[in-house]
C-alpha positions in Angstrom: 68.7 86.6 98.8 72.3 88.0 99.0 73.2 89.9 95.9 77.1 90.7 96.9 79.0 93.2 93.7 82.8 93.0 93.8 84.7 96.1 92.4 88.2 95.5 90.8 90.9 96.9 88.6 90.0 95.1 85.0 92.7 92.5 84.4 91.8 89.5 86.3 91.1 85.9 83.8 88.0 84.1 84.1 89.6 81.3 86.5 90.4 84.2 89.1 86.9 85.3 88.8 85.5 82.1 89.2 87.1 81.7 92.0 86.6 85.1 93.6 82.5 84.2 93.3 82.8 80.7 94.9 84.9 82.4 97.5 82.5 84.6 98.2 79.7 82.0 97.8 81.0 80.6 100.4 81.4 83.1 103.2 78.4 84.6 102.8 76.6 81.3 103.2 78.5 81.1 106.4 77.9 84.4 107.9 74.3 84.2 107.3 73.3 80.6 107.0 71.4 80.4 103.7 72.0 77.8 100.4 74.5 78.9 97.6 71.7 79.2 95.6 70.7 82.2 97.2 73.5 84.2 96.5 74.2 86.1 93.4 78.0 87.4 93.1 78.5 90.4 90.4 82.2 90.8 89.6 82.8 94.6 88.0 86.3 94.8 86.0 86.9 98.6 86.1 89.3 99.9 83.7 92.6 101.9 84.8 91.3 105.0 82.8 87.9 105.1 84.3 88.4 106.7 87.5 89.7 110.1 88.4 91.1 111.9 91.3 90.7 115.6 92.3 89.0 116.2 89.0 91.9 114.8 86.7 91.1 111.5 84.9 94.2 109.4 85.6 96.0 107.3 83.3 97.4 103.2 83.4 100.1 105.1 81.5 101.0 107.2 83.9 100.4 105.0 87.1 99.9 101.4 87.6 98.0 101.8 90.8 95.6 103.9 91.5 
């Protein structure tokens, strides 16, 4: 059973997410053969201001992209 996670800047509506799993649905079904209903797809939203580099916690203020 395929359990597939998906790490992404938070931001993205439900309709990009839904497709992002069927998407991935999709190839993995493909690549190993086994029934959609196999594969679980977890979609994490991270927020801009929960990551840090070199120690520093950085900011959506301060910079769009990470």
């Amino acid at each position: 059973m395929p359990i597939i996670e998906v790490k992404l800047w938070a931001g993205l509506d439900d309709e990009t997410v839904g497709r992002i799993i069927e998407k991935q649905t999709e190839a993995m079904c493909e690549a190993v053969g086994c029934p959609p209903e196999a594969v679980t797809v977890i979609v994490h939203q991270i927020p801009k201001n929960h990551f840090g580099v070199a120690g520093k916690q950085r900011s959506p203020k301060r910079d769009e992209r990470p």
